[in-house]
Short mmCIF file of the C-alpha atoms (twelve columns), coordinates in Angstrom:
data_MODEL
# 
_entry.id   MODEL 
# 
loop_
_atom_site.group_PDB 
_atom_site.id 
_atom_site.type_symbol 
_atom_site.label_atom_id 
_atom_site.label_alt_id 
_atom_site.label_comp_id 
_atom_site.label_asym_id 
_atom_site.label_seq_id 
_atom_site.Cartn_x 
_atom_site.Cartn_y 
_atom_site.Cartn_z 
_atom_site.pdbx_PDB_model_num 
ATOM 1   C CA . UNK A 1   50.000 2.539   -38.869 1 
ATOM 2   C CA . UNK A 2   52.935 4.580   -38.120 1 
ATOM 3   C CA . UNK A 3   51.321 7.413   -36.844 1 
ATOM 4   C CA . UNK A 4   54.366 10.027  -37.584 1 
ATOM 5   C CA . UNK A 5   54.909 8.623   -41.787 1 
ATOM 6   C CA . UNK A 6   51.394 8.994   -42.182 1 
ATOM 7   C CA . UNK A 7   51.154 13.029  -40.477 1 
ATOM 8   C CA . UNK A 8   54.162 14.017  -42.694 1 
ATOM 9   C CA . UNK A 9   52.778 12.335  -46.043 1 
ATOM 10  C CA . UNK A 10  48.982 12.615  -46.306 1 
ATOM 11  C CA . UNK A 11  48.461 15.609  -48.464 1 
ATOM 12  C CA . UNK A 12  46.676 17.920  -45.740 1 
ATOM 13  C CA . UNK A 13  48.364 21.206  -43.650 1 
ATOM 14  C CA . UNK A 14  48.416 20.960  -39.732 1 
ATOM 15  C CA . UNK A 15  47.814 17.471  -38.940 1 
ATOM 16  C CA . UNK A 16  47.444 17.479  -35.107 1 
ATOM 17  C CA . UNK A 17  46.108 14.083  -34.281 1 
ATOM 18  C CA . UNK A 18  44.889 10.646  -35.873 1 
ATOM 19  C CA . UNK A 19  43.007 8.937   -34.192 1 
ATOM 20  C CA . UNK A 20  41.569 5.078   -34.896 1 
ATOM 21  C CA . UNK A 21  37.584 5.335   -35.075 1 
ATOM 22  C CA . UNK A 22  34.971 2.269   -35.911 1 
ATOM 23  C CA . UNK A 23  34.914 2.141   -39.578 1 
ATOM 24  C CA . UNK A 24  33.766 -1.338  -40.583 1 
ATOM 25  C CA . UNK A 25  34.877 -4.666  -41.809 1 
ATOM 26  C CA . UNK A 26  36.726 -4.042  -44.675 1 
ATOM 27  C CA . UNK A 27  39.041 -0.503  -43.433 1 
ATOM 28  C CA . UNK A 28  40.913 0.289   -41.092 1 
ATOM 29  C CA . UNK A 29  38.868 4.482   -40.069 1 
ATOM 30  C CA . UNK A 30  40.880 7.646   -38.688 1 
ATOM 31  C CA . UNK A 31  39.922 10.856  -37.760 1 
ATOM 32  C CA . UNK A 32  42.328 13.318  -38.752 1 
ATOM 33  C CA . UNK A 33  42.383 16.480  -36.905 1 
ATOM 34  C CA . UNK A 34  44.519 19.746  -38.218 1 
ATOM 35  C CA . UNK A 35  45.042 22.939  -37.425 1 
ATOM 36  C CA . UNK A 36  41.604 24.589  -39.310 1 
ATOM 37  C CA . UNK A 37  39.963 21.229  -40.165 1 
ATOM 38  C CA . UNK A 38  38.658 17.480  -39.392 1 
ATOM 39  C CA . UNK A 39  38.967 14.643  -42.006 1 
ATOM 40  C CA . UNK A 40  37.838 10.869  -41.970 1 
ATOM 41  C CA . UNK A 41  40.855 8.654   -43.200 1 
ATOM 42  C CA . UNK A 42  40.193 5.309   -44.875 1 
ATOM 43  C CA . UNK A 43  43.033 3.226   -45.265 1 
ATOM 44  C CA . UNK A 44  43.217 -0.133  -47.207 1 
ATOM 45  C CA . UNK A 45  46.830 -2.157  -46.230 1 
ATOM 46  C CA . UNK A 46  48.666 -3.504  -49.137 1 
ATOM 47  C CA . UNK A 47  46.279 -2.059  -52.185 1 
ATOM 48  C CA . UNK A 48  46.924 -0.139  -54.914 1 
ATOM 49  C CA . UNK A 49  44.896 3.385   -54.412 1 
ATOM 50  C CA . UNK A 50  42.185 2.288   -57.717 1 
ATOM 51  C CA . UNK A 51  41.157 0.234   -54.303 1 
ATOM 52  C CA . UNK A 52  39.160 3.366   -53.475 1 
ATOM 53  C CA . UNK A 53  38.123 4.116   -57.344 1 
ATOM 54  C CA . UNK A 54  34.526 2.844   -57.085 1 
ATOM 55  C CA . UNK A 55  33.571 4.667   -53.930 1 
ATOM 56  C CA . UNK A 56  34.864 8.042   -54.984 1 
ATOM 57  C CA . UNK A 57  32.940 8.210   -58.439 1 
ATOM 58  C CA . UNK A 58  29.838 7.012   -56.243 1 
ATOM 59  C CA . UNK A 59  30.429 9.819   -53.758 1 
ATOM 60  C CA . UNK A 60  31.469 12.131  -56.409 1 
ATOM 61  C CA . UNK A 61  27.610 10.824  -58.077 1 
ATOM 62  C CA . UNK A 62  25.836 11.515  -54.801 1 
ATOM 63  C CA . UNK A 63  27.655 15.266  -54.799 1 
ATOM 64  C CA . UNK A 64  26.434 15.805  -58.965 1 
ATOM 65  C CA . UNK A 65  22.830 14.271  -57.108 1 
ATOM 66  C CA . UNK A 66  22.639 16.303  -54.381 1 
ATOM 67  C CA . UNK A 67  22.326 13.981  -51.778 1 
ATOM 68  C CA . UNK A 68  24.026 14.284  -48.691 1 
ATOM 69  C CA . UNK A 69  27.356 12.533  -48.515 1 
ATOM 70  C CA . UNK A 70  31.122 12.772  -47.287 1 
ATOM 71  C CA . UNK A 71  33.264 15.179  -49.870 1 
ATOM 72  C CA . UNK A 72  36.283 13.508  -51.855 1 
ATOM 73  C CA . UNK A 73  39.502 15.340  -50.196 1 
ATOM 74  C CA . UNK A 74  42.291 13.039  -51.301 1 
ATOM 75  C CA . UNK A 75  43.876 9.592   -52.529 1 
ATOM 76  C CA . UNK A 76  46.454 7.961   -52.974 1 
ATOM 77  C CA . UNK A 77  49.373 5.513   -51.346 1 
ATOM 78  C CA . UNK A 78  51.312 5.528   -48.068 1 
ATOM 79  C CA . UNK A 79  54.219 2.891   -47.394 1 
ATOM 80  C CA . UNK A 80  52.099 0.638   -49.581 1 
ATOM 81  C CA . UNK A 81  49.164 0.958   -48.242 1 
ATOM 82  C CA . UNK A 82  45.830 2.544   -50.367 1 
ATOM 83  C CA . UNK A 83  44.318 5.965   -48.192 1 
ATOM 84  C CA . UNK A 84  40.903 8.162   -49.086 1 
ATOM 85  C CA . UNK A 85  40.883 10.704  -47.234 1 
ATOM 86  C CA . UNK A 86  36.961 12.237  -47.134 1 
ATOM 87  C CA . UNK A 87  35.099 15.215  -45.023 1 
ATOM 88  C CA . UNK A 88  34.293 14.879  -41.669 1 
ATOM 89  C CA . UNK A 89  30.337 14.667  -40.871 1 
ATOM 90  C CA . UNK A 90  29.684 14.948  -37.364 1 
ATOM 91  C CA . UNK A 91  27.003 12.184  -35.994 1 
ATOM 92  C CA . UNK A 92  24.158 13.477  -33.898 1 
ATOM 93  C CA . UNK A 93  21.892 11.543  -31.662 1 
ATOM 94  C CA . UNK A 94  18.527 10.962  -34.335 1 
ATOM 95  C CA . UNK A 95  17.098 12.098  -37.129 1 
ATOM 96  C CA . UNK A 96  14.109 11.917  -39.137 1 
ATOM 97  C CA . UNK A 97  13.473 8.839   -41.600 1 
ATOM 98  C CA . UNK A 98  10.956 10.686  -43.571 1 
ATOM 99  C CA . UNK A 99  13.650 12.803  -44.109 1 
ATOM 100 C CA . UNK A 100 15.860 9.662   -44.955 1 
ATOM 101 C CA . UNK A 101 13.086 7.945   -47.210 1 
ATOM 102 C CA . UNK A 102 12.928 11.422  -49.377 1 
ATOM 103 C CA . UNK A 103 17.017 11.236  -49.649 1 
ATOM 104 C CA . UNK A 104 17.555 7.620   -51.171 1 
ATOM 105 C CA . UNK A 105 13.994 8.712   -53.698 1 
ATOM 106 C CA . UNK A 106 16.207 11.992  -54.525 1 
ATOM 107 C CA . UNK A 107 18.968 9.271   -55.292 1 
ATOM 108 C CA . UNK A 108 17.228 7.156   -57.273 1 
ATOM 109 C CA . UNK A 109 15.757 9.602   -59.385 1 
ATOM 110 C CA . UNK A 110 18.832 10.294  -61.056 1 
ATOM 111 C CA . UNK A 111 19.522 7.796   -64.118 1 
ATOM 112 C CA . UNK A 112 22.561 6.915   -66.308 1 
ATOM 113 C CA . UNK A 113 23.386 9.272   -69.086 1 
ATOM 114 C CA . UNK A 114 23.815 6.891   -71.132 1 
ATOM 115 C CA . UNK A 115 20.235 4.391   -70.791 1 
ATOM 116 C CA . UNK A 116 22.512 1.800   -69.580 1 
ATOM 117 C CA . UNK A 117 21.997 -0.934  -66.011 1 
ATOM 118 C CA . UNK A 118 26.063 -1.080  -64.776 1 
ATOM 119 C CA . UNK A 119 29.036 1.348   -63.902 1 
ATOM 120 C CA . UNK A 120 32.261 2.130   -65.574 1 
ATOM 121 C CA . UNK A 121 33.904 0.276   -62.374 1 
ATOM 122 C CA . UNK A 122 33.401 -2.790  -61.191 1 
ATOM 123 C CA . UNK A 123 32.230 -3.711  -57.044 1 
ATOM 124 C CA . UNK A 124 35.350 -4.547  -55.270 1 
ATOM 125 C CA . UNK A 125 34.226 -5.590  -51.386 1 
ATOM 126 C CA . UNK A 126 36.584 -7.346  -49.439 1 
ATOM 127 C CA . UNK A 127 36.841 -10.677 -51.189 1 
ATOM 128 C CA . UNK A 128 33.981 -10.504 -53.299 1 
ATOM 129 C CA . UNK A 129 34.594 -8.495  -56.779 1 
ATOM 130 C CA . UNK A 130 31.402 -8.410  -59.427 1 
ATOM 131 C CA . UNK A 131 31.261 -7.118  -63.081 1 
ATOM 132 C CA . UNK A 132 29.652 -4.562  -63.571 1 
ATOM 133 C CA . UNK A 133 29.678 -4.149  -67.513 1 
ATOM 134 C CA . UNK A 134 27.293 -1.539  -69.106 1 
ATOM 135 C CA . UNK A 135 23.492 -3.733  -69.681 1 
ATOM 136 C CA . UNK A 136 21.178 -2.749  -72.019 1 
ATOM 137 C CA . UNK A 137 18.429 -4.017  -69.020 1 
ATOM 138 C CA . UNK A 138 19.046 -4.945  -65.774 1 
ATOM 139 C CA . UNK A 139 17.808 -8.670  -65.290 1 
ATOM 140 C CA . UNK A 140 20.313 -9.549  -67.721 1 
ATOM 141 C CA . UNK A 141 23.120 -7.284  -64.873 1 
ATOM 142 C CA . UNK A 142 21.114 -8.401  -62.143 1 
ATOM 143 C CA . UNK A 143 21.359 -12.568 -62.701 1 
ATOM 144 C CA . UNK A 144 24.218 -12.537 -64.925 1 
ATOM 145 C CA . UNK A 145 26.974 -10.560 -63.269 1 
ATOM 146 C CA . UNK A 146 25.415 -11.094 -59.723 1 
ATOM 147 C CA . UNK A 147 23.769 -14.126 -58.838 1 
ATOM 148 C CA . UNK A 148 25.292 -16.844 -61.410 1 
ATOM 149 C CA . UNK A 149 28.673 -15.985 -59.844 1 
ATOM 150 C CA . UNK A 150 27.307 -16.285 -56.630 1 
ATOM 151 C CA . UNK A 151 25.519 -19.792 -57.188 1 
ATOM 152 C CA . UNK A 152 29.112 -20.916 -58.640 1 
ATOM 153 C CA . UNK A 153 31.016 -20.022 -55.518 1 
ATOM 154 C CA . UNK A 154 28.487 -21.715 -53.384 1 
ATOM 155 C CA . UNK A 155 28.149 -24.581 -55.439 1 
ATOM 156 C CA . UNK A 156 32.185 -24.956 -55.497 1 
ATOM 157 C CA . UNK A 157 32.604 -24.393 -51.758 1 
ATOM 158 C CA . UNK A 158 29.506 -26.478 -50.895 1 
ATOM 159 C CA . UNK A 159 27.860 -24.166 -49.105 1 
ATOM 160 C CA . UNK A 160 24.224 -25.529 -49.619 1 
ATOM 161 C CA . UNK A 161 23.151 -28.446 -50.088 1 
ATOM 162 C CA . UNK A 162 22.115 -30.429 -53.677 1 
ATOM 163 C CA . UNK A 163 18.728 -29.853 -52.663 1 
ATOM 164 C CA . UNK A 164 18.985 -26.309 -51.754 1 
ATOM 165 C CA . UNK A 165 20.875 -26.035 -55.108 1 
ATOM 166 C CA . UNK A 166 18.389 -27.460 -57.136 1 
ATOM 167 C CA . UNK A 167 15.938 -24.961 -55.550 1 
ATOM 168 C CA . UNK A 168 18.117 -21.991 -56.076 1 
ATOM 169 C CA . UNK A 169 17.640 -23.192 -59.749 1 
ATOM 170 C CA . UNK A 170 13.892 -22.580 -60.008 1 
ATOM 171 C CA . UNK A 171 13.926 -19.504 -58.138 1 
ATOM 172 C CA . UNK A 172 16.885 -18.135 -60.699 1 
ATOM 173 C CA . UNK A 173 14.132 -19.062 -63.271 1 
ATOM 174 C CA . UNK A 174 11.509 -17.558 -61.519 1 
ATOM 175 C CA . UNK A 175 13.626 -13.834 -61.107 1 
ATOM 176 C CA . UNK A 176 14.413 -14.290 -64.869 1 
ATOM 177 C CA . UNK A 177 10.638 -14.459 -65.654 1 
ATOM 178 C CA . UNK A 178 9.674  -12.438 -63.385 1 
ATOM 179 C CA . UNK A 179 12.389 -9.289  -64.270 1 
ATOM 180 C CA . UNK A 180 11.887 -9.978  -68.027 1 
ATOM 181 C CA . UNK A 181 8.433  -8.314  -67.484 1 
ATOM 182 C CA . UNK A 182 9.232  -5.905  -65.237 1 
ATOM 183 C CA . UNK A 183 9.880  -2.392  -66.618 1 
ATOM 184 C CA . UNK A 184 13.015 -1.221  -64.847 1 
ATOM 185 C CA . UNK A 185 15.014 2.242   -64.487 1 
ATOM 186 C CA . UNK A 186 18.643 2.505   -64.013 1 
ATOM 187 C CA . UNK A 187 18.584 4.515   -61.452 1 
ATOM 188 C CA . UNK A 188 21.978 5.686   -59.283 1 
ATOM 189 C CA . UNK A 189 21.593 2.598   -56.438 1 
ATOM 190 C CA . UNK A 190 23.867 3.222   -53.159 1 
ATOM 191 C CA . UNK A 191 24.748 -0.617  -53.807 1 
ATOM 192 C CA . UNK A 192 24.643 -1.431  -49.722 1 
ATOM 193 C CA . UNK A 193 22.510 0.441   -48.223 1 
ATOM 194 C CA . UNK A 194 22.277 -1.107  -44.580 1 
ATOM 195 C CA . UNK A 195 21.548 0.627   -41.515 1 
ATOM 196 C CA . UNK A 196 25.424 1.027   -41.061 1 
ATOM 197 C CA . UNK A 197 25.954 2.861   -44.339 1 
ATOM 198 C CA . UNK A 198 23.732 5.922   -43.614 1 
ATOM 199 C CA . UNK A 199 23.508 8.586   -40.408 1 
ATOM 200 C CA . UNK A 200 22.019 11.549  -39.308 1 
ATOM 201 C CA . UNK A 201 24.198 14.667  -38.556 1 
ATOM 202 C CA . UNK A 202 23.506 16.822  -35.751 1 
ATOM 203 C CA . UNK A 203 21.028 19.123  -37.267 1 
ATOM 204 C CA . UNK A 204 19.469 15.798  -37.906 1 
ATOM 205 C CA . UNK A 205 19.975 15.722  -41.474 1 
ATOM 206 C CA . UNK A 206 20.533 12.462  -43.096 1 
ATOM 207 C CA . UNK A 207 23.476 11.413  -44.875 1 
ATOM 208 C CA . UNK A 208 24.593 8.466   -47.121 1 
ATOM 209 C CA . UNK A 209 28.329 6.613   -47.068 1 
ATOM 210 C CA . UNK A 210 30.445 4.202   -48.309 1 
ATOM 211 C CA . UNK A 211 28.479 3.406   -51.756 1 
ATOM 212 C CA . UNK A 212 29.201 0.497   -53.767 1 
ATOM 213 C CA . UNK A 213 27.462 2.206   -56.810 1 
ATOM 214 C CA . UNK A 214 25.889 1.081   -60.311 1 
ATOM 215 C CA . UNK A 215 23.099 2.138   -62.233 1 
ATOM 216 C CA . UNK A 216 20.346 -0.059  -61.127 1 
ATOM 217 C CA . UNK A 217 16.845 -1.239  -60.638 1 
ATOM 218 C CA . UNK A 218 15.890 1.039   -57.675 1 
ATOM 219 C CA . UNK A 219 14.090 -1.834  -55.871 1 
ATOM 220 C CA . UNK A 220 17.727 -3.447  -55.437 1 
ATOM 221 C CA . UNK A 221 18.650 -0.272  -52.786 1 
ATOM 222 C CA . UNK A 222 15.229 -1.242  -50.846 1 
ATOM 223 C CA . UNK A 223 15.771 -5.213  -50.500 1 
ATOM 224 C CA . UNK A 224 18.753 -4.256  -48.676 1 
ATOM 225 C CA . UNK A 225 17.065 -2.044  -46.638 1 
ATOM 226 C CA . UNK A 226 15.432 -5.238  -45.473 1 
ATOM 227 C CA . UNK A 227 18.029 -7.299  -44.335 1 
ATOM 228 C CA . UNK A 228 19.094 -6.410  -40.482 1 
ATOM 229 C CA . UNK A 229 16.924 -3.925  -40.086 1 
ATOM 230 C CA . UNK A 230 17.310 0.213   -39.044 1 
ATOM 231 C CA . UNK A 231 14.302 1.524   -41.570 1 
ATOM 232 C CA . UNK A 232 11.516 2.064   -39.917 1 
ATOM 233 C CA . UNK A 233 7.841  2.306   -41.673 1 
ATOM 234 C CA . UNK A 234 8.217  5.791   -42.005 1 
ATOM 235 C CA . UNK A 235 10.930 5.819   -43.995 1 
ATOM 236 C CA . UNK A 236 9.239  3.239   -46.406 1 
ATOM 237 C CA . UNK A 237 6.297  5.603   -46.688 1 
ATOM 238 C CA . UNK A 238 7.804  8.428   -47.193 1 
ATOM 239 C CA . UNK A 239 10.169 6.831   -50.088 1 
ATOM 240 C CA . UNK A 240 6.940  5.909   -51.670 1 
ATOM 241 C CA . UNK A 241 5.267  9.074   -51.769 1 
ATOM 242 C CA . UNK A 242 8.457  10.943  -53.053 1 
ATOM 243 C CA . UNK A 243 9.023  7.936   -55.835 1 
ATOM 244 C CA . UNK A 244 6.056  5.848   -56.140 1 
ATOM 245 C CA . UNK A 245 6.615  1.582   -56.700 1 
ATOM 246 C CA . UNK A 246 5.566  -0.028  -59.254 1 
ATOM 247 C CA . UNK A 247 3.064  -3.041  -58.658 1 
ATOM 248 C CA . UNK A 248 4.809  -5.975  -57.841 1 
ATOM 249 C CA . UNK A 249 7.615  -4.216  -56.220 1 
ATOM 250 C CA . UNK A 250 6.946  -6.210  -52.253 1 
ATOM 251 C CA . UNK A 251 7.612  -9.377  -54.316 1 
ATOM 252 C CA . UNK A 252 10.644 -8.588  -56.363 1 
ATOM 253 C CA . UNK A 253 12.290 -7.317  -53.549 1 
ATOM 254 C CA . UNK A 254 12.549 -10.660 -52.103 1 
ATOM 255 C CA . UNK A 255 15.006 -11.269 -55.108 1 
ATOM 256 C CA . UNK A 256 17.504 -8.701  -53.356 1 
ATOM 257 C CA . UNK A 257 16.842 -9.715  -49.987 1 
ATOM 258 C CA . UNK A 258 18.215 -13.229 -51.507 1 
ATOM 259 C CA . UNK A 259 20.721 -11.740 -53.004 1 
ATOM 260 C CA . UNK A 260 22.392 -9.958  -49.998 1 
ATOM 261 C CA . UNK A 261 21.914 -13.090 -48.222 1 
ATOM 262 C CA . UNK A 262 24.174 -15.096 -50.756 1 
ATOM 263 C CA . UNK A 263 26.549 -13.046 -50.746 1 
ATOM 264 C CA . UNK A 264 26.874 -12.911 -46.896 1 
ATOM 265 C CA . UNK A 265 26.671 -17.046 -47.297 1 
ATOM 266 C CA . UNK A 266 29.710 -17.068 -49.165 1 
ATOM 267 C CA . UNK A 267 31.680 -14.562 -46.748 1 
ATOM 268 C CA . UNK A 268 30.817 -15.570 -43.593 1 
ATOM 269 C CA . UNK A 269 29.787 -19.353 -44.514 1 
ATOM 270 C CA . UNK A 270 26.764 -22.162 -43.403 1 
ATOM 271 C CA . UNK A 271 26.049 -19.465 -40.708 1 
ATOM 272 C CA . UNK A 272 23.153 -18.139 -43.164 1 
ATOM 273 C CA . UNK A 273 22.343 -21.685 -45.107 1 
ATOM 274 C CA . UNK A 274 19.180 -20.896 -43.057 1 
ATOM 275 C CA . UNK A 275 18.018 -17.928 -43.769 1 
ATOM 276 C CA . UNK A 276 18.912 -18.305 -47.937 1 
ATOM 277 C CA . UNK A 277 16.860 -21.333 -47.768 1 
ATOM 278 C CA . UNK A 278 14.177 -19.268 -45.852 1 
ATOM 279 C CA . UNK A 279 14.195 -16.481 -48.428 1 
ATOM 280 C CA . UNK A 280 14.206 -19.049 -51.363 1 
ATOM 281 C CA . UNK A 281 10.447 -20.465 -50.279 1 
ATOM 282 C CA . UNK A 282 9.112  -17.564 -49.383 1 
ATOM 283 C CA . UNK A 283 10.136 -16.562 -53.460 1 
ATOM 284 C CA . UNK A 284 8.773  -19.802 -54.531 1 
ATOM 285 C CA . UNK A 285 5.591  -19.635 -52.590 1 
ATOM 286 C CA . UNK A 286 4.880  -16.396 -53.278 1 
ATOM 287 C CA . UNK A 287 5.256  -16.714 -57.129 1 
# 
C-alpha cells in the first residue's frame, strides 16, 4: 500500500496514520486514525469494490437487527484495489457469552421479508464463490447450492478417496431425508460464525463481524460454532433459552459441522481428509 495515495484518496477528513492490523486470511486490515475519529480499513488488491457488496448488506442487516456490529463508513476503489472502510470497535480483555448466546438468538430471530432461504448476493470468500438464489426451503439451498458444488470440486481435485466419495453419497441422502422433514426458518445467519468473527468490546459487550450472510436455517450459524472451538457451554445455554431448538437440532448440526469441513478440504487440501471422514460416520452412525 502506498501509504500517502491512500491518506489523500479515502473519502475521510484528517487522516493522521494507517496502520497494518491482523485482519485475516482473505484482507489485507488498517486502522485509520484522523483528526476526530478511528476507522478499520479493509482492502481487497486487484477487485472491483462489489468485492465488499455481500458484507455491507449483512452489516447493514445486523444494524436494521440490532445486533452489535461495525458501521458501513465507505467503499469504493484505490489504484485498483477494492477498500471498505467500517467503524472502529475497540477490543477489551472478556466478555460475557451469555451475553453472546442472547446476540446471535436476537440475530436469528429476524427472517426474510420475503419467506424465502438465500440472499440477493451471492458468498464470495477467497476462492470459493456459492449461489445463493432465493429457495422456497432451505434443504433444497442447503445441498443444492452448497454441498453438490462442494462434492464436485473434491471429486475433480481428488481430494477423498472413491470410498470416502461413495460415503459422502449416503450421507448427502441422509441430510436430504433428514432436512425434508425438518421444519426450518430463514432466519438472518452470520454465514461464519467462528470464534475469529465475533469480540467483546471493552464494556464487555459482544459484537459480530465480517458476515457472509443469507437467510438460513438457524442451526447452520451453530454447526460452525462447533468447528475450532471459542463457545463455551454458556453461550449454548443461553442461545437456547433466548431461541429454543427444535428436537433433533444436536444431530442436524453435524450436517454443518460437515459442511465447514468441506469447504476447508477444498482450500487448504488432504490436511482435513480426516476429520470430513470423521464427521461423515459420526452422521451415518448417528442416523
Amino acid at each position: 500500500m502506498k501509504k500517502q495515495q491512500w491518506m489523500e484518496n479515502l473519502p475521510l477528513d484528517g487522516i493522521t496514520h494507517i496502520t497494518s492490523v491482523s485482519g485475516g486470511d482473505v484482507n489485507e486490515a488498517y486502522k485509520i486514525e484522523t483528526t476526530s475519529e478511528t476507522y478499520f480499513l479493509l482492502v481487497q488488491p486487484q477487485r472491483q469494490a462489489a468485492f465488499y457488496a455481500a458484507e455491507i448488506a449483512g452489516l447493514e442487516a445486523f444494524e436494521k437487527a440490532g445486533v452489535t456490529a461495525p458501521r458501513v463508513i465507505a467503499n469504493g476503489v484505490i489504484d485498483g484495489d477494492a477498500y471498505l472502510v467500517l467503524s472502529y470497535l475497540e477490543e477489551g480483555v472478556q466478555g460475557s457469552q451469555e451475553a453472546l448466546g442472547k446476540l446471535v438468538a436476537k440475530l436469528h430471530q429476524t427472517e426474510s421479508d420475503n419467506g424465502k432461504f438465500g440472499f440477493h448476493l451471492p458468498y464470495e470468500g477467497g476462492d470459493h464463490r456459492f449461489d445463493n438464489h432465493w429457495t422456497n426451503d432451505w434443504r433444497t439451498l442447503f445441498l443444492k447450492q452448497r454441498i453438490a458444488p462442494l462434492k464436485t470440486r473434491i471429486a475433480s481435485r481428488h481430494l477423498l478417496s472413491e470410498k470416502d466419495l461413495n460415503l459422502l453419497d449416503k450421507v448427502y441422502d441422509i441430510m436430504d431425508q433428514t432436512l425434508c422433514h425438518h421444519d426450518s426458518r430463514p432466519s438472518l445467519l452470520h454465514g461464519d460464525l467462528w470464534a475469529g468473527n465475533y469480540m467483546f468490546l471493552t464494556d464487555g459487550t459482544p459484537a459480530l463481524f465480517d458476515p457472509a450472510p443469507l437467510y438460513g436455517d438457524r442451526e447452520f450459524d451453530l454447526g460452525a460454532t462447533k468447528v475450532f472451538g471459542g463457545f463455551s457451554e454458556t453461550f449454548y445455554e443461553a442461545y437456547n433459552k433466548a431461541y429454543p431448538l427444535k428436537a433433533g437440532a444436536e444431530f442436524r448440526i453435524h450436517f454443518y459441522i460437515l459442511y465447514l469441513l468441506l469447504v476447508h478440504l477444498v482450500k487448504f487440501g488432504t490436511m482435513y481428509e480426516s476429520s470430513v471422514r470423521r464427521e461423515m460416520e459420526t452422521i451415518v452412525a448417528k442416523a
